[in-house]
N, CA and C atoms as an extended XYZ file, in Angstrom:
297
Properties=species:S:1:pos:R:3:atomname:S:1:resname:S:1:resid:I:1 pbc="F F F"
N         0.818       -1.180        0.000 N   UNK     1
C         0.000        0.000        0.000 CA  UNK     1
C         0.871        1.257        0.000 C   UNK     1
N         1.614        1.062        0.705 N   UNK     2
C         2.468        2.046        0.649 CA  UNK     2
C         3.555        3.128       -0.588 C   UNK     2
N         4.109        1.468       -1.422 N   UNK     3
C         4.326        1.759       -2.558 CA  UNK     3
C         2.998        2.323       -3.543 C   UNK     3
N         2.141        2.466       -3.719 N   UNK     4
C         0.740        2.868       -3.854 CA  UNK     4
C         1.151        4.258       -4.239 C   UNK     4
N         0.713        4.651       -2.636 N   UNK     5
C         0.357        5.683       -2.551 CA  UNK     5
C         2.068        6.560       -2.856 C   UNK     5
N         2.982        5.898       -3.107 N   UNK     6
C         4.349        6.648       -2.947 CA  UNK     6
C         4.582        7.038       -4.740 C   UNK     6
N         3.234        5.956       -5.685 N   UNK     7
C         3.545        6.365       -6.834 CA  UNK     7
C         2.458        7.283       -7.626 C   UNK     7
N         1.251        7.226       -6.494 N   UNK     8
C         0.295        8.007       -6.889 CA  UNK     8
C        -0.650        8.445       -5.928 C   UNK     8
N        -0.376       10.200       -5.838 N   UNK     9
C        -0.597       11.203       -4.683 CA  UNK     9
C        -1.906       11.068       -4.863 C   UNK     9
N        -3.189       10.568       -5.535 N   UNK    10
C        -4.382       10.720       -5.086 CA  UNK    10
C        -5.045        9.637       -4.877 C   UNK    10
N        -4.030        8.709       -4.356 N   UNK    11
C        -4.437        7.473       -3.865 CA  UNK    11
C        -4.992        7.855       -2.095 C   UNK    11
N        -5.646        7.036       -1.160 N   UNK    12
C        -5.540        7.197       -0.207 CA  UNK    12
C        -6.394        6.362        0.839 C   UNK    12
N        -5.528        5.383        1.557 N   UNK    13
C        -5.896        4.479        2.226 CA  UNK    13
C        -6.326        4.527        3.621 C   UNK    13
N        -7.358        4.278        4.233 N   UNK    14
C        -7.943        4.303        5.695 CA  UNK    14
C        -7.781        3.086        6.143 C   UNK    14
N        -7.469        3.070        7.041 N   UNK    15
C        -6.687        1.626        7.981 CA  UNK    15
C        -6.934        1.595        8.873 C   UNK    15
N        -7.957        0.232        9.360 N   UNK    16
C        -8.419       -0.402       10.406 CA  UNK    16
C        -7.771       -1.497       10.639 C   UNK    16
N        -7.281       -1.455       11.613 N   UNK    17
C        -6.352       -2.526       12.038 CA  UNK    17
C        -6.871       -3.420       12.874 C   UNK    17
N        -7.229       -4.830       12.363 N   UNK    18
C        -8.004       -6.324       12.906 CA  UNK    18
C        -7.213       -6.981       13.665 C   UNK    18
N        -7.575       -7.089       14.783 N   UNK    19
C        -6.235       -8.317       15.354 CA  UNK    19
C        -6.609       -9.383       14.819 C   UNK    19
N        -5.363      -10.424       15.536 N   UNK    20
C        -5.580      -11.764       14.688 CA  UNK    20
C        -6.418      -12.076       15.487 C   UNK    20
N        -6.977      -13.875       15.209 N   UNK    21
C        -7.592      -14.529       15.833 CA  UNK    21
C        -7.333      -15.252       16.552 C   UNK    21
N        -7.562      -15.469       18.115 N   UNK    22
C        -6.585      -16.042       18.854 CA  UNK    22
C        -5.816      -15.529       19.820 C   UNK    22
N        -5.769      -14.290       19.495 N   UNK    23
C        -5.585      -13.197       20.750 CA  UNK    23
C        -6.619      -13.175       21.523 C   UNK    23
N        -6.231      -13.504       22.918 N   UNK    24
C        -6.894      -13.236       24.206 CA  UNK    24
C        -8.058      -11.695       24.398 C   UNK    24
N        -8.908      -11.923       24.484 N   UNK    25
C       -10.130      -10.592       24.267 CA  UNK    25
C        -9.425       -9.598       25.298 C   UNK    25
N        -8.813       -9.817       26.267 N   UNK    26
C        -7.980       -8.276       27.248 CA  UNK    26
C        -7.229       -7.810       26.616 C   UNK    26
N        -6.407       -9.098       25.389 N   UNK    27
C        -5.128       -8.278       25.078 CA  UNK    27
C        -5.218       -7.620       23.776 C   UNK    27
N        -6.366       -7.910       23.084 N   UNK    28
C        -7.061       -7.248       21.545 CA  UNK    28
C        -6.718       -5.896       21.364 C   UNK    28
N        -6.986       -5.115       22.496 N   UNK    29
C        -6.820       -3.647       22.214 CA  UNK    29
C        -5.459       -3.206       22.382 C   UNK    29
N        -4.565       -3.963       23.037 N   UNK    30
C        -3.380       -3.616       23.499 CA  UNK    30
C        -2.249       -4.251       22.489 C   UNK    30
N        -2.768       -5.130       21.952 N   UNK    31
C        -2.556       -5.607       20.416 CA  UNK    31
C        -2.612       -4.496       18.818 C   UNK    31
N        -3.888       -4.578       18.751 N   UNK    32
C        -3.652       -3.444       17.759 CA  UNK    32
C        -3.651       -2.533       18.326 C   UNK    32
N        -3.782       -1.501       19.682 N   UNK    33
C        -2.819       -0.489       19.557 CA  UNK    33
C        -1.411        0.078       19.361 C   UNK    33
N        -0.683       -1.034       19.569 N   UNK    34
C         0.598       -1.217       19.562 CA  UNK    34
C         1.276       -1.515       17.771 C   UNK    34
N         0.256       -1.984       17.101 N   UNK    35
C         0.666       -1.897       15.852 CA  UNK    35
C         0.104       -0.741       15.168 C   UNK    35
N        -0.825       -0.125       15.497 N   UNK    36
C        -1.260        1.097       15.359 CA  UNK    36
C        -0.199        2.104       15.520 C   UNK    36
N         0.331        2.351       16.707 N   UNK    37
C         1.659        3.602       16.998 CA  UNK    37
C         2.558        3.274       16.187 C   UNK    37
N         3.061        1.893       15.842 N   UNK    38
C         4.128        1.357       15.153 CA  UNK    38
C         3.873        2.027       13.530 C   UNK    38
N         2.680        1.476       12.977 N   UNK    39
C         2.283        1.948       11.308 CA  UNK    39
C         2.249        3.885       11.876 C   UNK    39
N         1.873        4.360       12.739 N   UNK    40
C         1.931        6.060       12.562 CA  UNK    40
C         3.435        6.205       12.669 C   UNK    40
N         3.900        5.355       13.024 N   UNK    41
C         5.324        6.194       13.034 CA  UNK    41
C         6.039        5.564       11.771 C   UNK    41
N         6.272        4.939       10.842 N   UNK    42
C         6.292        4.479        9.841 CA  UNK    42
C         5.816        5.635        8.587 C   UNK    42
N         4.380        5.730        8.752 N   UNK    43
C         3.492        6.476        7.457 CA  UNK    43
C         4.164        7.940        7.785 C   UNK    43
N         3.881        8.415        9.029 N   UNK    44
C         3.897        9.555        8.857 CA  UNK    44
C         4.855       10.779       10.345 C   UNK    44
N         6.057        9.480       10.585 N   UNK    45
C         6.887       10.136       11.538 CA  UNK    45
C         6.196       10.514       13.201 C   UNK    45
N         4.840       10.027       13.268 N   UNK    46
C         4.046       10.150       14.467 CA  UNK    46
C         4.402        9.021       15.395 C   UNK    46
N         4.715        9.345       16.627 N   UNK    47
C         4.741        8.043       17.333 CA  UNK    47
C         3.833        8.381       18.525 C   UNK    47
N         2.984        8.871       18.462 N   UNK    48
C         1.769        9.190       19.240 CA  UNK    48
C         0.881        8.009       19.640 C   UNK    48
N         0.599        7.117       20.694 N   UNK    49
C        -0.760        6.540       20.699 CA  UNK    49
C        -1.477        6.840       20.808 C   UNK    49
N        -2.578        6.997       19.737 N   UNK    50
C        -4.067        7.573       19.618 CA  UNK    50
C        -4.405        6.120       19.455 C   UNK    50
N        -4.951        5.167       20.554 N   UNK    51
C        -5.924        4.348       20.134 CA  UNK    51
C        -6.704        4.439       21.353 C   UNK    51
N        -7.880        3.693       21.147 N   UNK    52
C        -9.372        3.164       22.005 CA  UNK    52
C        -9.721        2.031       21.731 C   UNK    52
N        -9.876        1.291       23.003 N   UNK    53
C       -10.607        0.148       22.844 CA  UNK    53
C       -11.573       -0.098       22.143 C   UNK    53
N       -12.398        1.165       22.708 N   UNK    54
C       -14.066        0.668       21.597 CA  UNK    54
C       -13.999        0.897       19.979 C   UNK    54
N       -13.077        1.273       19.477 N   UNK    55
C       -12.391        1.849       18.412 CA  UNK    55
C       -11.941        0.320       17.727 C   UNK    55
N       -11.166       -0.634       18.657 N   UNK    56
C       -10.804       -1.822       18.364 CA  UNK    56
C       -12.074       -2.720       18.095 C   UNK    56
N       -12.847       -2.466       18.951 N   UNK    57
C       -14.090       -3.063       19.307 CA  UNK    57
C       -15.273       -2.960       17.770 C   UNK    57
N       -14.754       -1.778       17.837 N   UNK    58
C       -16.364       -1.729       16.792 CA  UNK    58
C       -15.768       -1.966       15.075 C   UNK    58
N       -14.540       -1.857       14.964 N   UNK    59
C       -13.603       -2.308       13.751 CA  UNK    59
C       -13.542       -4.133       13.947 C   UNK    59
N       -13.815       -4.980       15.196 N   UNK    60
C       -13.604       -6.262       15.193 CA  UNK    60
C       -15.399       -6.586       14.758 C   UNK    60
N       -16.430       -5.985       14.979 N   UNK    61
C       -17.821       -5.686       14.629 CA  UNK    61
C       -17.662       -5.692       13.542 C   UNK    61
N       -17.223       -4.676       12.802 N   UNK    62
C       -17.401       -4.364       11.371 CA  UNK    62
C       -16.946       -5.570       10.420 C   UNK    62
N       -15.608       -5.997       10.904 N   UNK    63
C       -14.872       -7.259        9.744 CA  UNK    63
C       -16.010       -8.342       10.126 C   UNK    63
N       -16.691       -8.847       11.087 N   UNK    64
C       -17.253      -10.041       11.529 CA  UNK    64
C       -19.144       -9.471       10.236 C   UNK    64
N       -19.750       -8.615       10.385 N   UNK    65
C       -20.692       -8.170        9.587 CA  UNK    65
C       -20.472       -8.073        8.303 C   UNK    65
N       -19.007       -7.866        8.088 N   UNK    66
C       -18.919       -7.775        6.319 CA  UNK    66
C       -17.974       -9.487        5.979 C   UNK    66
N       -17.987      -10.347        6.483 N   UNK    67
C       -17.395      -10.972        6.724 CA  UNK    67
C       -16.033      -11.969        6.534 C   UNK    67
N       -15.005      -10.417        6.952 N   UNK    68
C       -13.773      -10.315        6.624 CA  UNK    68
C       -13.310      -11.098        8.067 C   UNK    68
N       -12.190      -12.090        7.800 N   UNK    69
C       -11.576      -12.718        8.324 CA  UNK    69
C        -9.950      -13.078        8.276 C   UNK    69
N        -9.567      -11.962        7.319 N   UNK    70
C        -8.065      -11.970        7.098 CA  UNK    70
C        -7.861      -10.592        6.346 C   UNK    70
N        -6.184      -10.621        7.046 N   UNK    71
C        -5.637       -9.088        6.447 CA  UNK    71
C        -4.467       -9.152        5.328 C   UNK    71
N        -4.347       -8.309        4.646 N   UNK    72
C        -4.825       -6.963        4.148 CA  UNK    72
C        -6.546       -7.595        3.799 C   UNK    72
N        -7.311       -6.552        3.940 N   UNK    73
C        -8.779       -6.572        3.019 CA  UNK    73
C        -8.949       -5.083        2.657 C   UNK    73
N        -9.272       -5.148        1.575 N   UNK    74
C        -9.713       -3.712        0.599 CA  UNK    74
C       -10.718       -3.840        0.026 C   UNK    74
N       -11.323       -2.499        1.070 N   UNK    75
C       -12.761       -2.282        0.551 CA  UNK    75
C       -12.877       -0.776       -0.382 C   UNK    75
N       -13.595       -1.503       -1.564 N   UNK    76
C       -13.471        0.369       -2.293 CA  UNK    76
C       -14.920        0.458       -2.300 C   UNK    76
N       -14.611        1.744       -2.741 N   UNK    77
C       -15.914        2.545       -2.555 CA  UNK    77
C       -16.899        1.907       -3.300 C   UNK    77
N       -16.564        1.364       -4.314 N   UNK    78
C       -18.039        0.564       -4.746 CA  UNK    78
C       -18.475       -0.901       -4.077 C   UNK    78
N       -17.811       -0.764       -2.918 N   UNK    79
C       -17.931       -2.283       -2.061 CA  UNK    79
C       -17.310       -3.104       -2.422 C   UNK    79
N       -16.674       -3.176       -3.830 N   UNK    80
C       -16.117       -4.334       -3.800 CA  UNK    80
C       -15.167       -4.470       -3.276 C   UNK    80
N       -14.905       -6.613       -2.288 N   UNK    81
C       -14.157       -6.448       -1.495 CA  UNK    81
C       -12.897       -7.751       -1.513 C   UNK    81
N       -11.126       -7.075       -1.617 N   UNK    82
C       -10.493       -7.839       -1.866 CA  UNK    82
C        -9.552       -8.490       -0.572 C   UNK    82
N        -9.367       -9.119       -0.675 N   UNK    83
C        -8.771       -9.822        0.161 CA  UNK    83
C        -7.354      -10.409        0.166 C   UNK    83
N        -6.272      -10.048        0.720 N   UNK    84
C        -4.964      -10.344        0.058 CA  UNK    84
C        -4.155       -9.554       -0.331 C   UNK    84
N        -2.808       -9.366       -0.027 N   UNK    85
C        -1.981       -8.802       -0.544 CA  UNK    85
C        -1.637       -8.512       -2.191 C   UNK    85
N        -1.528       -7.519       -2.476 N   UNK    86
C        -0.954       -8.147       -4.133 CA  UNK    86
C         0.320       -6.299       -4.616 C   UNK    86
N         1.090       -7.094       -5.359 N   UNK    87
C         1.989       -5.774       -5.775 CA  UNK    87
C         1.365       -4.331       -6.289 C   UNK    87
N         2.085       -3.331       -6.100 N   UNK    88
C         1.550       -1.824       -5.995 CA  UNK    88
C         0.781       -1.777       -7.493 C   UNK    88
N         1.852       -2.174       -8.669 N   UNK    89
C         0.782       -1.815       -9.987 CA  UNK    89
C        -0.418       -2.462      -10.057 C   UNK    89
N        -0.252       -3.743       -8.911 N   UNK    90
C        -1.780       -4.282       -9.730 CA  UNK    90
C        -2.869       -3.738       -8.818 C   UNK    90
N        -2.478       -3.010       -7.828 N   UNK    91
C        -3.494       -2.756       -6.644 CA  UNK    91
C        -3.913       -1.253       -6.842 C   UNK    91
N        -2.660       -0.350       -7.630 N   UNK    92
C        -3.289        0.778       -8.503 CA  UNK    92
C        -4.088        0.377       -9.899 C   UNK    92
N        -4.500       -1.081      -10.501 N   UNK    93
C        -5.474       -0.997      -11.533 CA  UNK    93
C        -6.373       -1.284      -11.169 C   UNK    93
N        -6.440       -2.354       -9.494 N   UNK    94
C        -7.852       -2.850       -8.927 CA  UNK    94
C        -8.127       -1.198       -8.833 C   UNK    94
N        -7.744       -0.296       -8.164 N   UNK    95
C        -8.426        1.034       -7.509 CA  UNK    95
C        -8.715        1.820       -8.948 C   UNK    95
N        -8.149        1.746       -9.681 N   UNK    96
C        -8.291        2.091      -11.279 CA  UNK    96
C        -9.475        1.586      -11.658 C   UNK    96
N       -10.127        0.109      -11.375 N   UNK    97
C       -11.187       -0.517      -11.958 CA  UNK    97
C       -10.860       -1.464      -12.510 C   UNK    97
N        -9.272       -1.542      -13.284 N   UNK    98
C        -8.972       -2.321      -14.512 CA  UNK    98
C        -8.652       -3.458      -14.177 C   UNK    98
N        -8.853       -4.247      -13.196 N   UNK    99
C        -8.540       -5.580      -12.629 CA  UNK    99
C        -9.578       -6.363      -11.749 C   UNK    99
């Protein structure tokens, strides 16, 4: 994703971060918050923790209703929804349409 957006400025990705499955329900939030501070300081030189539990909570809601069960998942705006990693050109033609 990253390469993405590093080759085309009007790309732009929102990131909800799913823990895995199998993590202990106390340690869920303390889980992806911790990879949360890690990706802000990465993207954008922030090493701030801005997370919330219920934040974790209602993003572990959302993947279970749309029923996403593994990461990366990309949802575009026309809903359609992919699942899986794949290299930057082909993930700028899925967002293109052309794939």
């Amino acid at each position: 994703m990253k390469k993405a957006v590093e080759k085309r400025k009007d790309i732009v990705f929102y990131v909800k971060l799913l823990p895995i499955v199998g993590v202990k329900p106390d340690k869920i939030g303390d889980a992806a918050c911790d990879k949360y501070a890690k990706m802000r300081v990465e993207f954008n030189g922030s090493g701030k923790k801005e997370c919330d539990q219920k934040e974790v909570e209602s993003t572990v809601a959302l993947a279970k209703s749309l029923g996403i069960n593994g990461t990366p998942t990309l949802i575009m705006p026309d809903g359609k929804i992919y699942s899986g990693n794949m290299p930057a050109d082909r993930l700028i033609k899925f967002i293109d349409g052309r794939q």
